[in-house]
N, C-alpha and C positions, 0 to 999 in steps of 0.2 A: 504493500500500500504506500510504504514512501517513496518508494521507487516511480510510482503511477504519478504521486501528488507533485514529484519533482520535474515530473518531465510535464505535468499541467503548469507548473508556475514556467516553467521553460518558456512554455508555446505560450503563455498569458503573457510574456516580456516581447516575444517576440510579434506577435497580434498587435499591445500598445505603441512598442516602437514603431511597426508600419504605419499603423495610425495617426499616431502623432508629429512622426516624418514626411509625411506622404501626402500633405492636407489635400493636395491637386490630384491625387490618385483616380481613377478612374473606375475602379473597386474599395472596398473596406474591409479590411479582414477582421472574423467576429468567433466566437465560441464554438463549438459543436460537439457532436459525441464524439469526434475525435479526439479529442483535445488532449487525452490523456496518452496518446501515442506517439513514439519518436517517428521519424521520414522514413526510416527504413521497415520499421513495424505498419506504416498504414502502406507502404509500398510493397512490401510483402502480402497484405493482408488483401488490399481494392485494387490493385493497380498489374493483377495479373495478364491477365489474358489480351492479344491484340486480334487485331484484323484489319485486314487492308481497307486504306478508305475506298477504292473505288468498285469496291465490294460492295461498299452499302449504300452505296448512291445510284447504283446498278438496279437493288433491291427495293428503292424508298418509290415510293407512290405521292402524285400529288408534288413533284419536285417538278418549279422551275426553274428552266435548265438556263433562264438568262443570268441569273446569279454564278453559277457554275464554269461559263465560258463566256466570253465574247464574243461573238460575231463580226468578221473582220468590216472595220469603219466601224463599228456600233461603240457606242462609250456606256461605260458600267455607271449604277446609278453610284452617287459620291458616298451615300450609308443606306443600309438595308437595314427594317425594323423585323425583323422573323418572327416574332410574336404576330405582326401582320399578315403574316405570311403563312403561318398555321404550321410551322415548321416548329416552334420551343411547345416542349410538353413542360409539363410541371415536374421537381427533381423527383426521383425514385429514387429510394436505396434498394440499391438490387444486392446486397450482401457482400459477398465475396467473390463473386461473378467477373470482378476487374471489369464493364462496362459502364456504373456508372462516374459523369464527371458533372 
């Protein structure tokens, strides 16, 4: 148990350092049930399995493909909002599966 509490005050230093370094960041880093794990332990644990990207883009349904490529002369739009796009689901923890990020 103090081994756990130590590596959570670890990642609580390092959570308020970005935050408080970072004001302009573009994310916020915050608590979670990880918290109590070193990098090598959740990278053991979530971060196993891969697959090729264009394996799943192959697979996805409802993908448009103008995001994806160019078309020569055509110009990409400058941000894309994907939640308008019906592309973001909401997070799942899929466990140890290493697919969710």
């Amino acid at each position: 148990e103090d081994k756990r509490f130590n590596i959570f005050k670890d990642n609580l230093k390092f959570i308020d350092l970005h935050n408080d370094n970072n004001k302009n960041a573009t994310y916020k880093l915050g608590l979670t049930r990880f918290a109590d794990l070193t990098n090598d332990e959740y990278r053991s644990l979530y971060l196993g399995a891969r697959t090729e990207p264009a394996r799943g883009i192959a697979k996805a349904k409802n993908v448009n493909l103008k995001y994806l490529a160019a078309v020569k002369g055509e110009e990409l739009p400058e941000t894309v909002d994907w939640r308008q796009n019906g592309a973001v689901n909401p997070i799942k923890d899929q466990g140890t599966c290493g697919s969710c990020w």
